[in-house]
C-alpha positions, 0 to 999 in steps of 0.5 A, spaced: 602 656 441 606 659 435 613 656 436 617 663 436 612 664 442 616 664 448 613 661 454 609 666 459 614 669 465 613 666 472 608 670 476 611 674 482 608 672 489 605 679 492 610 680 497 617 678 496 625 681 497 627 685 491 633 689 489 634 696 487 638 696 480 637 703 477 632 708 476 627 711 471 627 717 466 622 720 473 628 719 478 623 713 481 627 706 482 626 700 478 628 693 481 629 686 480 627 680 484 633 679 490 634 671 488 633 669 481 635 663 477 639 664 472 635 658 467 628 663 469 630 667 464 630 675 464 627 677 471 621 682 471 622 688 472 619 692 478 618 699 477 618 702 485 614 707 488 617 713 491 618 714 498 614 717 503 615 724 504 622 724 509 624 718 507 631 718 501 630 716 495 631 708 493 638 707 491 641 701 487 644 696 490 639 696 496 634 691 498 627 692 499 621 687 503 616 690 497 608 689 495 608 687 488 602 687 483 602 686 475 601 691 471 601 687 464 607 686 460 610 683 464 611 689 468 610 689 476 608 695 481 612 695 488 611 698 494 617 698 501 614 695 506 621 695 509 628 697 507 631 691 509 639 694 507 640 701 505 647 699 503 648 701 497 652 694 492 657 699 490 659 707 491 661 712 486 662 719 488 669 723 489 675 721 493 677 727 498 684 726 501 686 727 508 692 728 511 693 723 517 686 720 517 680 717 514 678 720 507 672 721 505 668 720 499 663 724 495 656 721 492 656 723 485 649 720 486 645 726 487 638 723 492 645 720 496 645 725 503 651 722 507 658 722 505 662 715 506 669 714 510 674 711 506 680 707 512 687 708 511 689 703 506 684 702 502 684 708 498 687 704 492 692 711 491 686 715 489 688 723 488 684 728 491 678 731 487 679 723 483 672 720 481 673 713 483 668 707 484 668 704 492 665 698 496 662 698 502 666 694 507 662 691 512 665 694 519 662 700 522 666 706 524 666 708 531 663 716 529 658 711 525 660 713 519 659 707 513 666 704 510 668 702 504 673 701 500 676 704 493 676 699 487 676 703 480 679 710 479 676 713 474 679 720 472 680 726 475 674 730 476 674 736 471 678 731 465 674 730 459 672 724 462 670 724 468 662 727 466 661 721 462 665 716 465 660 717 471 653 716 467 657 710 464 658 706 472 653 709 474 648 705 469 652 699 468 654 700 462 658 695 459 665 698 456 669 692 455 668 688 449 670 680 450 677 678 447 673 673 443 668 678 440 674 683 438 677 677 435 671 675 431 671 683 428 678 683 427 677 676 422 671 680 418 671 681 411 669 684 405 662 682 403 661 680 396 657 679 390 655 673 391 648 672 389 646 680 392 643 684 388 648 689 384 646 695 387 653 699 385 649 703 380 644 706 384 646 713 387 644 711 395 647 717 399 648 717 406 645 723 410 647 723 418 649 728 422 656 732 422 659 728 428 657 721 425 662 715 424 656 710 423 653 710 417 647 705 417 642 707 412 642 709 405 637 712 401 635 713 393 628 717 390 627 717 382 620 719 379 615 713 379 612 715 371 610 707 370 605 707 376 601 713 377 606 719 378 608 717 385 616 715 387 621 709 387 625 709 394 630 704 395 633 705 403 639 700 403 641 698 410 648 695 413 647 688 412 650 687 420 647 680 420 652 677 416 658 678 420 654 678 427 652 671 427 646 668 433 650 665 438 657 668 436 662 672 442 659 679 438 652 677 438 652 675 446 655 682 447 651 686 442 645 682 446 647 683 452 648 691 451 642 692 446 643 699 444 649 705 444 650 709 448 652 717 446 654 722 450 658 729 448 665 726 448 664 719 446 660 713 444 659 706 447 658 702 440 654 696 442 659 693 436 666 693 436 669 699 431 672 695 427 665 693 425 661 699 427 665 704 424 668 700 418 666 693 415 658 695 416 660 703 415 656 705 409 662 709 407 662 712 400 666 709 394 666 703 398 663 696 396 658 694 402 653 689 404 646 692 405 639 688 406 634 693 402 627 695 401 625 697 395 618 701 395 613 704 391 608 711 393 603 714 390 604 722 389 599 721 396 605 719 399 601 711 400 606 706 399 603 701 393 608 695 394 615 694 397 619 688 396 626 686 401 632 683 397 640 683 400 644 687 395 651 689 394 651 697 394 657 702 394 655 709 397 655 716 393 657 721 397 657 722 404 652 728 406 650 732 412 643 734 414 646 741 413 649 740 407 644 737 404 639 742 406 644 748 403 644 744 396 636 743 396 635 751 397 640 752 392 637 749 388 644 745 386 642 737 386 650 735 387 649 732 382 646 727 386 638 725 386 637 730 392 631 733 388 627 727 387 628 726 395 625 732 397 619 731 392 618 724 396 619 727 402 613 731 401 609 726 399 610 722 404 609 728 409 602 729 406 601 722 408 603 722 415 599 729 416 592 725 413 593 720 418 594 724 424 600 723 428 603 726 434 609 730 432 612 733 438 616 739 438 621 739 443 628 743 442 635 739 443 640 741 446 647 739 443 653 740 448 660 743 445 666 741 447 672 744 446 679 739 446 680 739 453 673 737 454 671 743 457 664 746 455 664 751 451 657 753 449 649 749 449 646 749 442 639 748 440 640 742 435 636 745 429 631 740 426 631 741 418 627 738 412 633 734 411 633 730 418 625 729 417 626 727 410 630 721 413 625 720 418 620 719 414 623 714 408 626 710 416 619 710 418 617 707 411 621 702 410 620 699 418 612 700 417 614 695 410 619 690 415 613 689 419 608 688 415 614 683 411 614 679 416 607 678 417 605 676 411 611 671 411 609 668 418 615 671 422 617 673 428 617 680 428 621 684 434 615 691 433 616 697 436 610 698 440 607 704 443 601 703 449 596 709 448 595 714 454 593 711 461 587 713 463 590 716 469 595 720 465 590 722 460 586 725 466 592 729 469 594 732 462 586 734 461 586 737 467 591 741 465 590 743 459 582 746 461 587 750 466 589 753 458 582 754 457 584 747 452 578 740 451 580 734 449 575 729 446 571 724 453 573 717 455 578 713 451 577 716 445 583 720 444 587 720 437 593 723 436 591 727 432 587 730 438 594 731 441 598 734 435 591 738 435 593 741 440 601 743 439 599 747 434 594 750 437 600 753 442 604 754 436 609 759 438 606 761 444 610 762 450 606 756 453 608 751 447 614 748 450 611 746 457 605 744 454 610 739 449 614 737 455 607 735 459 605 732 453 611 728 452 611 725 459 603 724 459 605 718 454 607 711 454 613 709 454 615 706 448 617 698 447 619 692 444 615 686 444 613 680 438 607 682 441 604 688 436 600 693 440 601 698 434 604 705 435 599 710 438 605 716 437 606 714 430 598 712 428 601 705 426 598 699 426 604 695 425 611 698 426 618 694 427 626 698 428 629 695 421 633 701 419 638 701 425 642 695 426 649 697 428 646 701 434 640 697 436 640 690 436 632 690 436 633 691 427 639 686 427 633 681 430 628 684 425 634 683 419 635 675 422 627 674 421 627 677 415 633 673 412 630 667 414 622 669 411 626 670 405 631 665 404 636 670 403 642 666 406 643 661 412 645 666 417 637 668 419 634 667 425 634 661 429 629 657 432 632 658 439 632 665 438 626 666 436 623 662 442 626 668 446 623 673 443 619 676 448 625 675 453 629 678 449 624 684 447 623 686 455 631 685 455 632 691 450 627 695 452 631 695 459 638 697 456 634 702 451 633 705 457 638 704 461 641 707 455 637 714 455 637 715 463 645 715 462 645 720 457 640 725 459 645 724 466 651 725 463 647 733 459 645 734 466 652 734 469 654 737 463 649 744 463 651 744 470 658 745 469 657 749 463 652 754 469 658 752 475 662 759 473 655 763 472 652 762 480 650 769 483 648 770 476 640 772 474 636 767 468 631 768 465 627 762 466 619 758 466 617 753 471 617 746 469 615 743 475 611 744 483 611 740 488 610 739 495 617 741 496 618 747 491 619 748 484 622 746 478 625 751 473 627 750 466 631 756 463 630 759 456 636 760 454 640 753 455 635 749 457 639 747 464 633 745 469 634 745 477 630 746 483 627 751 488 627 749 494 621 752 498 627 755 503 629 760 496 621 762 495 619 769 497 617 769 505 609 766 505 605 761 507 605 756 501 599 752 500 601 747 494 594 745 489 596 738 486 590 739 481 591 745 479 599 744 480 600 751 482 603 754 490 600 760 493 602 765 497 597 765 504 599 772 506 600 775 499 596 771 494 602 770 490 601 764 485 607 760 482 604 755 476 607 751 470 608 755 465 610 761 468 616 766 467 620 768 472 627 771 474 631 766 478 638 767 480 643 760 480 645 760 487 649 752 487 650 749 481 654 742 482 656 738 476 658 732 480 651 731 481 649 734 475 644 738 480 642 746 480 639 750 485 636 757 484 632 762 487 625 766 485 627 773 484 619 775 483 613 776 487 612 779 493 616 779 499 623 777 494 626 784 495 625 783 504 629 775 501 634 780 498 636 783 504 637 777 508 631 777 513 634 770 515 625 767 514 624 761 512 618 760 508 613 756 512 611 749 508 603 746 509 
């Protein structure tokens, strides 16, 4: 066993008492064993499956009875047994004042179907209409209703704090940084030259995004004449390592968050401002301490050497992705080596094009807020040569870093990426043969099969469903020290090296490679590195944590942007069918909700889970993915973040229209 190797986790017993904490980006629960000692290291996570039909959701705080299997990486499956309490830890919902009696609380929890009682005296001075934070209490009241009690007011609902306030407590996303890991950002200082290399000279440029306050990655090209014709890249990287130290206040904090988190009005830094927006800020004009890789590609784009040093660089500029596009199309270089970026770019581009990776095409929405927090409009976020240009020197230089610590027998954090499992590949097969489109048999599917096949719906109404339905065919993406290579990317090896003021996997990488190195004494420890996989499986989970709290806080956003558009009609396409009704995405925001079987046209409705389509018994109406209809917004709540609409199509919607009071009968 290597020494960096950690020792293999307990192995559950296959039944055992477990406990709620969260959900996954499919709304199924993930849990934790109920009882686990602290010295056992990061618990296994427990991925829940769903209820039977009838039965609520899993919800966190709630104890289960469960069956558990392994399913490798430490993984495990369960299944309730029983629900031994339904009472979730805490409540976080929206506190309705009453005159001379109980109040009550809303859930913002959207699966939560009861309201909870607040007794008079334990509203904690809570506001009508205020999000707050509630425990259950442990008395019944006489109607049966459940008590609890208000702990945290969190703002009033409708402020510009309210929405992200909800993801953030109801993720359990630390806020607070400790009094020690503010002071030790406080005393930082400057880095200086020193023994670095004077990178000072060398016109690295900065290109994020327009509302970046980090800057963590610098770039430089220039023409490569001396060896073949191809390129000199430089990416330069905020040398967090130097003022986060293993075993200090901030590290603790840094670990135990893994990773920012952003939403719309605000970001929850995984470091203190002072270091995350200045000390290890590449700002221009301004001295700042970098670990870098320099790198060299031939006119195909293949990368024929690279070498890793500590450097001491001063930013040229500080570009946006757009500005950066506008000068290249110009032809006007800002006097800056944009040309030669670009000339690089497609070099690099080639080469990903030759090794057949899976580029998926999924439109981002940007929420716009005005200063009051209110949303003003919902904006596809444009993806630009500029923002690929950056991805490809990123993918680069982590592709160098992995392959860096492998060659000096170091312990590397890979970022790993399982192919399909075999369930999935034959979910998405089926799928695809009902577009008329084939994939290779068996196992033996490459990415390039998959990007083979988006380009093939390029431009077609199908191709968003089909690259959501591809999106959710694939793994999940993780960290671990053990490499199973990248399926998405076509990578061998591949480790996060360019990010370590938001992610606390590249500042492990940047440690590790400080110590191969010997670029100072502030590397990776050996305690840390027996930690390794503990600490892989930790930042996954706060990865995740992480987008589930983001992609609630859009959620609750788009509703509150459509809550002044109910009893208006949409434009939409169905994204989703179920047992239940269906899931529709409309064009023009990107908002999603359900349609409830009780809002279709009046029919029998039979469900076909292979072909993923409803139809009508009496009039062979067929509701499918993919599909364009005409819905109508009918409630839209942005406490919860749910929206619900009515179909506007098929036979029968004009007799729904004039309110025949008929309900559709359900199989």
């Amino acid at each position: 066993m290597r020494r960096w190797d950690a020792p293999r986790p307990v192995r559950l017993p296959e039944t055992l008492v477990v406990q709620v904490t969260g959900t996954d980006q499919d709304g199924d629960a993930i849990a934790r064993p109920a009882e686990w000692a602290r010295d056992a290291g990061r618990p296994p996570q427990i991925l829940m499956a769903p209820e039977p039909p009838g039965r609520p959701a899993l919800a966190p705080g709630e104890h289960i009875l469960a069956r558990v299997r392994p399913i490798g990486g430490g993984r495990y499956e369960g299944r309730t047994l029983k629900r031994i309490s339904e009472t979730p830890a805490r409540v976080l919902g929206v506190f309705k004042r009453a005159r001379g009696g109980t109040h009550r609380l809303v859930p913002t929890d959207r699966r939560a179907k009861a309201e909870w009682m607040i007794p008079l005296g334990q509203e904690a001075d809570a506001e009508d209409d205020e999000i707050v934070l509630a425990e259950p209490l442990a008395q019944q009241h006489r109607l049966g209703l459940k008590p609890a009690r208000v702990i945290e007011r969190l703002g009033k609902l409708g402020d510009a704090r309210s929405i992200s306030l909800i993801a953030i407590h109801t993720h359990d996303i630390p806020t607070v940084f400790s009094a020690e890991a503010l002071g030790e950002a406080k005393r930082a200082r400057s880095v200086r030259l020193g023994k670095r290399t004077d990178l000072r000279d060398t016109p690295l440029i900065t290109i994020d995004g327009a509302d970046a306050r980090d800057f963590d990655d610098a770039v430089f090209a220039e023409p490569d004449a001396e060896h073949g014709g191809g390129y000199r890249l430089i990416v330069a990287i905020a040398d967090v390592a130097h003022y986060v130290k293993p075993g200090s206040a901030l590290d603790e904090t840094g670990r135990e968050r893994g990773n920012s988190v952003y939403f719309p009005d605000r970001v929850v830094p995984m470091l203190p401002e002072a270091l995350s927006n200045g000390l290890c800020s590449l700002r221009p004009h301004e001295d700042r301490g970098c670990l870098f890789v320099e790198m060299r590609v031939d006119r195909h784009g293949c990368k024929t050497a690279h070498r890793f040093g500590r450097g001491l660089m001063r930013s040229a500029a500080r570009l946006t992705y757009e500005e950066v596009q506008a000068a290249h199309e110009a032809g006007d270089d800002l006097g800056l080596p944009i040309r030669h970026l670009y000339a690089a770019f497609r070099a690099l581009l080639a080469a990903r094009q030759a090794r057949g990776t899976l580029d998926l095409d999924l439109p981002e929405r940007k929420v716009v807020l005005d200063d009051a927090g209110r949303v003003t409009s919902v904006k596809p976020r444009p993806r630009l040569d500029s923002h690929r240009l950056i991805e490809e020197f990123m993918v680069l230089a982590n592709v160098a870093a992995a392959e860096e610590l492998e060659r000096l027998h170091r312990p590397c954090m890979y970022r790993v990426h399982a192919p399909p499992t075999d369930e999935k590949l034959d979910a998405l097969r089926r799928f695809l043969g009902g577009m008329g489109i084939s994939l290779p048999p068996g196992d033996q599917v490459h990415p390039r099969d998959l990007d083979r096949v988006l380009r093939s719906v390029a431009d077609t109404p199908e191709a968003s469903l089909v690259n959501e339905v591809m999106l959710r065919s694939q793994s999940q993406a993780a960290y671990s020290p053990d490499n199973i290579g990248h399926f998405g990317l076509a990578l061998p090896r591949y480790a996060h090296f360019t990010s370590p003021i938001r992610r606390y996997a590249d500042l492990l990488v940047h440690r590790s490679l400080i110590r191969g190195l010997k670029l100072g004494t502030d590397g990776l420890t050996d305690e840390q590195a027996a930690g390794f996989e503990a600490a892989g499986e930790h930042i996954t989970g706060t990865e995740r944590r992480a987008q589930l709290a983001e992609r609630d806080a859009i959620d609750r956003y788009l509703a509150a942007f459509m809550a002044n558009q109910v009893g208006a009609r949409f434009a939409a396409r169905i994204s989703g069918v179920t047992r239940f009704g269906l899931f529709v995405t409309v064009t023009d925001s990107g908002a999603s909700g359900i349609v409830p079987m009780g809002n279709l046209p009046d029919d029998y409705w039979q469900l076909d889970e292979r072909e993923q389509t409803l139809t009508g018994r009496r009039t062979r109406v067929v509701f499918g993915l993919a599909q364009e209809v005409d819905v109508l917004l009918s409630e839209a709540n942005p406490v919860t973040g749910g929206m619900v609409f009515h179909i506007l199509q098929g036979a029968g919607a004009a007799r729904n229209d004039r309110g025949t009071g008929k309900r559709p009968r359900r199989r």
